[in-house]
C-alpha positions in Angstrom: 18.4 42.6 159.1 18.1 39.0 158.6 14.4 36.6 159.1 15.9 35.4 162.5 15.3 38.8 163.9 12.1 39.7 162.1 10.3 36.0 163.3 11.4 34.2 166.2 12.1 30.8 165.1 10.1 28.0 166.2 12.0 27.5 169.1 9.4 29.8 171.0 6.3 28.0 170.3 5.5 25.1 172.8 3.6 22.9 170.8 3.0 19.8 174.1 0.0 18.0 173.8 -1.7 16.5 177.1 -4.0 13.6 177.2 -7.4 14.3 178.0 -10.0 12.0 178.6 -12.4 11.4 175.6 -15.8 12.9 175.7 -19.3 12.4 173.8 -22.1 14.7 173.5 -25.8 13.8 173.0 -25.0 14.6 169.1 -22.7 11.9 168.6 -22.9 8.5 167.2 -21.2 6.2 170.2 -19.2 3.7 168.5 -15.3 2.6 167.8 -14.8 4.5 164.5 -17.7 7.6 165.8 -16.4 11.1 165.9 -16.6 13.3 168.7 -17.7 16.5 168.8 -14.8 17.2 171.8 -11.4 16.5 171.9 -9.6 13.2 172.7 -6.5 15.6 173.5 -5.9 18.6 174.1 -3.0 21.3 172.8 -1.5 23.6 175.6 0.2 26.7 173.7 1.1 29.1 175.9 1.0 32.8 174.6 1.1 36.3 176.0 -0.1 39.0 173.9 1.5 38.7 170.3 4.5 37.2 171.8 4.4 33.4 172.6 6.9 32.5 175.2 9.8 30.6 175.0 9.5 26.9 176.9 11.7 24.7 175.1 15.0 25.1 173.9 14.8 22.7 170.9 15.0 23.9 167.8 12.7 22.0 165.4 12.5 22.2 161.4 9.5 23.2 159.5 8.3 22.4 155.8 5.4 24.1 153.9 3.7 23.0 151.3 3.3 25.7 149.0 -0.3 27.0 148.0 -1.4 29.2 145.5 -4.1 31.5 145.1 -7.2 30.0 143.7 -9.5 31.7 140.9 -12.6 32.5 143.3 -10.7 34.5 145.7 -8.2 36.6 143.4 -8.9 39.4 145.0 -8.9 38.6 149.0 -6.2 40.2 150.7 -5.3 37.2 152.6 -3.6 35.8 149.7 -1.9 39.6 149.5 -0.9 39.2 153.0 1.0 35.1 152.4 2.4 36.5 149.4 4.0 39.8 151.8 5.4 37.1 154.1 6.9 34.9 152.1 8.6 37.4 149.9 10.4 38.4 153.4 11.2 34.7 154.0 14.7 33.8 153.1 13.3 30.4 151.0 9.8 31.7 150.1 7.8 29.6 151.9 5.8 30.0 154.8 6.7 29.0 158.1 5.2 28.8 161.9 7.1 31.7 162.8 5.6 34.2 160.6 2.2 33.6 162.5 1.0 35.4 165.8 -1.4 33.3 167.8 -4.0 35.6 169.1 -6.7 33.1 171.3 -7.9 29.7 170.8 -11.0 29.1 168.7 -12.2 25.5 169.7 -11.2 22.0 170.3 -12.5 19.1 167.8 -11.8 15.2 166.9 -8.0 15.7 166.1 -6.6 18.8 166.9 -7.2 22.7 168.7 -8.2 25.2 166.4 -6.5 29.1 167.0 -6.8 32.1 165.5 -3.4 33.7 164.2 -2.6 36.4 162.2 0.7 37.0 160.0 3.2 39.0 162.0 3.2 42.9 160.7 0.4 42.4 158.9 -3.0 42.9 161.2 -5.3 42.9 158.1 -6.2 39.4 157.4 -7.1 37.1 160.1 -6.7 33.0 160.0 -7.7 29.6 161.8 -4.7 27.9 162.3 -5.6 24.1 163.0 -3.0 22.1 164.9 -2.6 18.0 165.1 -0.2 16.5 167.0 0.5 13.4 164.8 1.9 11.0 167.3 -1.2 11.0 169.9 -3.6 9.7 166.9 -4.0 6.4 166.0 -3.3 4.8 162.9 -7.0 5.1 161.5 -7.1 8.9 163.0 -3.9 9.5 160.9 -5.7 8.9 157.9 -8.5 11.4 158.8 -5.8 13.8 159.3 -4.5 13.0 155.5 -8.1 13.0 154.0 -8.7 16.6 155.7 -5.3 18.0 154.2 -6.0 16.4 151.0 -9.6 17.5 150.3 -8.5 21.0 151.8 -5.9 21.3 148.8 -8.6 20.4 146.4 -11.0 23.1 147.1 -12.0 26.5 145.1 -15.5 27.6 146.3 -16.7 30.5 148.2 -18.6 28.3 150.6 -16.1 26.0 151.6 -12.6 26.9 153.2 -9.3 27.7 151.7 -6.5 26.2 152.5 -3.5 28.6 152.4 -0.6 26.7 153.9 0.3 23.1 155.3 2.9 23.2 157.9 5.2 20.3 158.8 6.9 21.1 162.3 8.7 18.3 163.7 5.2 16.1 164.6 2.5 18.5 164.1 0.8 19.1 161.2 -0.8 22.7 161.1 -3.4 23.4 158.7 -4.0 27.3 158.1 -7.8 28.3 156.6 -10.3 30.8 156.5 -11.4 32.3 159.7 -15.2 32.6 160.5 -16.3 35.6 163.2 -19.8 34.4 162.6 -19.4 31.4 165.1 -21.6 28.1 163.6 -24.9 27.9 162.4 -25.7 25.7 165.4 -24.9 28.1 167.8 -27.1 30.5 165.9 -30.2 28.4 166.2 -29.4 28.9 170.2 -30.0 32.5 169.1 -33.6 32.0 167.6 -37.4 31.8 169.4 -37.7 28.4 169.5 -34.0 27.8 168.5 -36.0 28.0 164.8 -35.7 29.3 161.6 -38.1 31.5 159.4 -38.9 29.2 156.4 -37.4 32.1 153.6 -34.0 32.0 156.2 -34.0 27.9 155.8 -34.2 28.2 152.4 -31.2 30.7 152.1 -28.5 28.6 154.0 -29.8 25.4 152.8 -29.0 26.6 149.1 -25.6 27.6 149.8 -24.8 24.5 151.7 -26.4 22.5 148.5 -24.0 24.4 146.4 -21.0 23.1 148.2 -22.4 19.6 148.4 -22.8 19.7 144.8 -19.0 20.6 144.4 -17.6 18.2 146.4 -20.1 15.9 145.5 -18.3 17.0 141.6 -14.7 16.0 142.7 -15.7 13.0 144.1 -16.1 13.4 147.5 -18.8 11.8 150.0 -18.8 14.2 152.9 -20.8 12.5 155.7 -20.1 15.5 158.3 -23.0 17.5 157.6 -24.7 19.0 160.8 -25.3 22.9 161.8 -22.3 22.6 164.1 -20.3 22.2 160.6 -22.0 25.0 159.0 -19.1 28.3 159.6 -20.5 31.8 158.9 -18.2 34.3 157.3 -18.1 38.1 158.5 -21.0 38.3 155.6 -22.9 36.1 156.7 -22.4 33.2 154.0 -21.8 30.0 155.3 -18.5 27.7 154.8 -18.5 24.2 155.4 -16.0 22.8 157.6 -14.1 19.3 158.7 -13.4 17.3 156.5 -11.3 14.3 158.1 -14.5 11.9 157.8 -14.6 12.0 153.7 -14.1 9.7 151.7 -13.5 9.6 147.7 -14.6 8.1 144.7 -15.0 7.6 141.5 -16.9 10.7 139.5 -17.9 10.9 135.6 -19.2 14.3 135.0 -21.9 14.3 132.2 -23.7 17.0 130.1 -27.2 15.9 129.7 -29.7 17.1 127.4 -33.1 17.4 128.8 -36.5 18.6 126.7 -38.7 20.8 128.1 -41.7 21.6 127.1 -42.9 25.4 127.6 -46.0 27.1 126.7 -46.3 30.4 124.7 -49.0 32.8 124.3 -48.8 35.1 120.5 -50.9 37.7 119.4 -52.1 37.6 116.1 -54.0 40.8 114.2 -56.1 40.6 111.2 -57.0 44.1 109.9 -58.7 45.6 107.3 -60.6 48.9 108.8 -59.5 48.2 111.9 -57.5 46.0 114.7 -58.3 42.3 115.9 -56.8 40.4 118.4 -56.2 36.9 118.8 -54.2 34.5 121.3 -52.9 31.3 119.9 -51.7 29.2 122.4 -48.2 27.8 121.3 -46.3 24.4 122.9 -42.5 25.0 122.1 -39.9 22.0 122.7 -37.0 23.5 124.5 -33.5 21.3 125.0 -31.7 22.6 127.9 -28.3 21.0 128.6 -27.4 20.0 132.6 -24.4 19.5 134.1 -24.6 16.1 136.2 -21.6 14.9 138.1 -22.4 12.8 140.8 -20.2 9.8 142.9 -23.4 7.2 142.5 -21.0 4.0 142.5 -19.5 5.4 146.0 -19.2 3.1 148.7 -17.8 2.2 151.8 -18.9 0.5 155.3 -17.3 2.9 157.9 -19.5 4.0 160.7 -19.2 7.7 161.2 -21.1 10.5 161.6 -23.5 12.2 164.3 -26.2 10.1 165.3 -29.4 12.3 164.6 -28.0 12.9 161.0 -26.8 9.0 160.4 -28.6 7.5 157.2 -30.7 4.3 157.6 -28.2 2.3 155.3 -25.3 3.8 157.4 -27.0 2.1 160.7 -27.5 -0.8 159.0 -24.1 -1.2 158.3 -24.3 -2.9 155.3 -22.7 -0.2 153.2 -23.5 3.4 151.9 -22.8 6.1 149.0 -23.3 9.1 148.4 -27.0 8.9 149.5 -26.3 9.9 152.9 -25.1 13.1 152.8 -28.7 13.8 150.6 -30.4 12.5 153.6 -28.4 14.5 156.2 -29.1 17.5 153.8 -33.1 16.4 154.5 -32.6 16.1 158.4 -30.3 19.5 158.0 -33.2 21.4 156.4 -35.9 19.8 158.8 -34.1 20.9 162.0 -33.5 24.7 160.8 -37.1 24.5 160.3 -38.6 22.9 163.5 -35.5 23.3 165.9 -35.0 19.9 166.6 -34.0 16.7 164.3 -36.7 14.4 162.5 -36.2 11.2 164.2 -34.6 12.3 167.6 -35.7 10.0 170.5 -35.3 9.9 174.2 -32.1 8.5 173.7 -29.2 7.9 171.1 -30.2 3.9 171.2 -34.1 4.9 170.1 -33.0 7.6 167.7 -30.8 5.0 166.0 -34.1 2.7 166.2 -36.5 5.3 165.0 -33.8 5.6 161.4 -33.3 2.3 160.9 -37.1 1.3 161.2 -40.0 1.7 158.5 -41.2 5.1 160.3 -41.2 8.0 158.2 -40.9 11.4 158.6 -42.7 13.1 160.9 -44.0 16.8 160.8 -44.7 18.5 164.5 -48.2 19.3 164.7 -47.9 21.6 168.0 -45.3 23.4 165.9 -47.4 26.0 163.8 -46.2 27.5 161.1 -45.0 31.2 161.2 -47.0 34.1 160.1 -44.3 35.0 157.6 -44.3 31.5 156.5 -46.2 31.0 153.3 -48.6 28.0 153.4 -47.3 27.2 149.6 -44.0 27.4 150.6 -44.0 25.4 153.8 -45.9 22.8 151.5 -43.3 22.6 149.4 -40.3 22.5 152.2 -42.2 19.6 153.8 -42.3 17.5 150.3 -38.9 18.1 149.9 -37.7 16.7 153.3 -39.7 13.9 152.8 -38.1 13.3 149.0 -34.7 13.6 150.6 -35.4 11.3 154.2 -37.1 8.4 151.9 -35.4 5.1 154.2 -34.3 3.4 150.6 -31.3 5.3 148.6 -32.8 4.4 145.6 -36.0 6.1 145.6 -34.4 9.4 148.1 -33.6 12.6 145.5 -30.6 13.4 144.9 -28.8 10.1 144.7 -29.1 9.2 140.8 -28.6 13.0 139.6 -27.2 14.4 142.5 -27.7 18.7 143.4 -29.2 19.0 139.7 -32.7 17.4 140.9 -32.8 19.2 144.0 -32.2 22.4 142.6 -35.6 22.0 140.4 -37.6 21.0 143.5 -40.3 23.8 143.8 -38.9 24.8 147.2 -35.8 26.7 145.5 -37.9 28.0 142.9 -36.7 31.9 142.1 -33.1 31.6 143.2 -30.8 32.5 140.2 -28.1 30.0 141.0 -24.7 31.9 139.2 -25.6 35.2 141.7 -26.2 33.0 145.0 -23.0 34.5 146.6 -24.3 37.9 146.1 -27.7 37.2 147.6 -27.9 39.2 150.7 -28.5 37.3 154.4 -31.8 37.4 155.7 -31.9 40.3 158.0 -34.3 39.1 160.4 -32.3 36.1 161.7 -30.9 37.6 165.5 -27.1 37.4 165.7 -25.7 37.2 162.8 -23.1 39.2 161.2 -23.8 40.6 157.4 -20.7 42.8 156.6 -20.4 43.3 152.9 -17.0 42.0 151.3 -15.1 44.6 150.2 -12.1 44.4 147.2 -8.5 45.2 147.8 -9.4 48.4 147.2 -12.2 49.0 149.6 -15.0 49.4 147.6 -18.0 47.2 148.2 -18.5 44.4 145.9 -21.5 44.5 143.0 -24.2 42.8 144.3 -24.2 42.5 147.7 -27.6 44.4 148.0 -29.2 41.7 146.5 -31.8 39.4 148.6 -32.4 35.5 147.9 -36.2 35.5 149.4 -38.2 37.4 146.2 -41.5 35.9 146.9 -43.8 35.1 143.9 -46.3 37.4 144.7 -43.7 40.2 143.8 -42.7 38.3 140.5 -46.0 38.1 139.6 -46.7 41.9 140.6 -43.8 42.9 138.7 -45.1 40.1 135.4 -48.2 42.1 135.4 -47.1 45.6 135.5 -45.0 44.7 132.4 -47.6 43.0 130.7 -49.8 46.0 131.2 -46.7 48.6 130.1 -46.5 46.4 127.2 -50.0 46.6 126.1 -50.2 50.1 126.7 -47.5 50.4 124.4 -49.4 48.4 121.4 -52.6 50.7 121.9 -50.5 53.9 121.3 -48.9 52.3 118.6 -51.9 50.6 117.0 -54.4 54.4 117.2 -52.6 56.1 114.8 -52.0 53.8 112.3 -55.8 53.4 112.2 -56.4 56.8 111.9 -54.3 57.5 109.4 -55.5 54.2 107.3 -59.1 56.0 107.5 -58.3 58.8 106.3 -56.5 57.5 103.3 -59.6 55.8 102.9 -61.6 58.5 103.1 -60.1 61.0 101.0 -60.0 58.0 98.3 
């Protein structure tokens, strides 16, 4: 049996596009080079079942560029599942007729987004992304090559894989990772008060400060962050997504050695018929080496972004770096938080004019905190924001060092950043999904019971109890070798 008969060529997909008229939503920055949040075309694929059906007789060639699995993800089974197919393919590569459109996903700037699956194989479920190359225009073309570009690049677990690029006559087709969990923006629909609680902020906000700290480490300014942007996985992790307004630059990672100064308590005993105790307070110099890697000469003087989440020196237009994706983390923490965005007005001309002028930030006073909210916490979540929305890049954290000063900020204090993608999801938060990854061979992966939020009234619970086991332990120690030095003593 030949491939022909196994996969229909591409001869059966009807990849037309439409024109559609161009649409902007009360999130988007209205200018030339804005992005939309809908499509300025649309993709008509007809389908029916598992089967797409035939409407054009033209046969079309394909290309793939060839992608290999990438350390993180060693062990997902979608890599198992593009290695099955193209060992059946007569050249080994992938091609558009291995994949079985199921429904489309969504719409965006450049293309329609569907989700597929790999023909006999119903295991592993993708996003296929398709562009149709000759509706865009030159500057959208470039988008297009920026997305496929950075896309290659990435290895994290919060930011998609890219497992195949399809050439088929003038669509590109991009296939990724598939997220069931919808976007965090649609979650915050979900919520009372379309809020967050404060230990739930503080769990996606690390993970998407991870991923801007890796791409942020290869150079690249990513300007697209908004909750719409933020993917959930089945387990309830988040994955970044679009990446067609990025731009790159120049990065020189650094290892910095910084001295820290810690205090230590000893006790010292002085016997002679019996036991004394003493604390000496001890200063010790530690030197602690960080890893720094930061784009601070970006720059560049395109206009992009969503409106709300737009930097001051990105309104201005005079030119920006890689400060503004620090203050879009500040806006994207703030609206978790309180529901809405910092400097939102009655209109997208007054929001622009509330960024670009000396206000600053501004917390709701009829919005009260939440009973599980800790009043040291939410202290420290408000200085934060207001560190990361300062109006001059200079002074904002996070744009001379980058994720390494924002992951000492007081507000992240007890997260153990090497086991963040075990951390468990909050469970409280309504809607969304926490299935626990499993390994090829079905077993549940080590730490997946573990939870970000451990509050510091439990550490120091758990500081004391040892503290007390410990000196318990020096009592029982300590008695009998007094006893037994008396009675040396005495029978001396």
């Amino acid at each position: 049996m030949d491939e022909d008969t196994l996969f229909p060529c591409e001869a059966d997909l009807d990849l037309s596009f439409t024109s559609c008229t161009s649409t902007t939503t009360d999130r988007t920055f209205a200018c030339s080079s804005a992005r939309s949040s809908l499509a300025r075309s649309s993709l008509t694929l007809s389908f029916n079942e598992s089967r797409l059906s035939t409407t054009t007789t033209t046969t079309t060639t394909s290309t793939s560029t060839p992608h290999y699995r990438r350390p993180h993800g060693n062990s997902d089974p979608h890599w198992s599942a593009i290695k099955a197919a193209t060992n059946i393919s007569s050249d080994g590569k992938l091609h558009l007729r291995h994949l079985k459109l199921l429904r489309h996903l969504g719409t965006g700037n450049l293309g329609r987004v569907f989700l597929c699956r790999l023909r006999d194989y119903e295991h592993a479920n993708f996003a296929l992304k398709v562009v149709d190359m000759d509706s865009l225009s030159t500057k959208k073309l470039s988008h297009v090559q920026m997305e496929a570009s950075i896309l290659s690049m990435l290895d994290h677990p919060f930011l998609p894989t890219l497992y195949a690029h399809l050439q088929v006559s003038h669509y590109t087709c991009l296939l990724i990772d598939y997220c069931p969990g919808g976007d965090l923006h649609s979650l915050l629909r979900k919520q009372p008060g379309n809020r967050l609680p404060l230990h739930a902020v503080r769990f996606f906000a690390a993970e998407v400060l991870v991923a801007l700290e890796y791409l942020h480490a290869l150079g690249v300014v990513y300007r697209d962050l908004k909750p719409e942007n933020v993917l959930l996985r089945e387990d309830g992790h988040i994955m970044l997504s679009d990446f067609d307004l990025c731009f790159k630059a120049d990065v020189v990672p650094t290892l910095e050695k910084i001295r820290a100064q810690t205090s230590k308590y000893r006790n010292c005993r002085h016997t002679c018929f019996g036991s004394t105790t003493k604390k000496v307070n001890r200063i010790r110099e530690d030197v602690k080496a960080e890893f720094v890697a930061e784009p601070t000469t970006a720059f560049s003087r395109s206009c992009v972004g969503t409106h709300e989440y737009l930097a001051p020196e990105l309104v201005s237009g005079n030119g920006h770096g890689n400060g503004v994706d620090w203050w879009a983390f500040g806006v994207f923490i703030y609206e978790l938080w309180y529901g809405t965005t910092p400097f939102r007005g009655g209109s997208k001309e007054s929001t622009l004019r509330n960024i670009a002028s000396s206000r600053q930030v501004r917390f709701p006073v009829d919005v009260g905190e939440r009973k599980e909210d800790h009043e040291r916490t939410a202290a420290e979540a408000r200085d934060l924001i207001e560190k990361l929305l300062v109006k001059d890049p200079r002074r904002r954290l996070g744009c001379a060092r980058g994720a390494t000063d924002i992951k000492r900020h007081p507000f992240f204090d007890g997260i153990k950043w090497p086991l963040i993608r075990t951390y468990r999801p909050p469970p409280e938060v309504r809607g969304l999904l926490r299935k626990e990854k499993t390994n090829m061979n079905g077993d549940v992966s080590v730490g997946a019971n573990q939870t970000i939020e451990i509050s510091r009234q439990n550490w120091c619970w758990w500081k004391k109890l040892g503290f007390m086991v410990k000196k318990k332990k020096k009592r029982a120690m300590s008695t009998p070798n007094h006893s037994n030095r008396s009675d040396r003593l005495l029978s001396s």
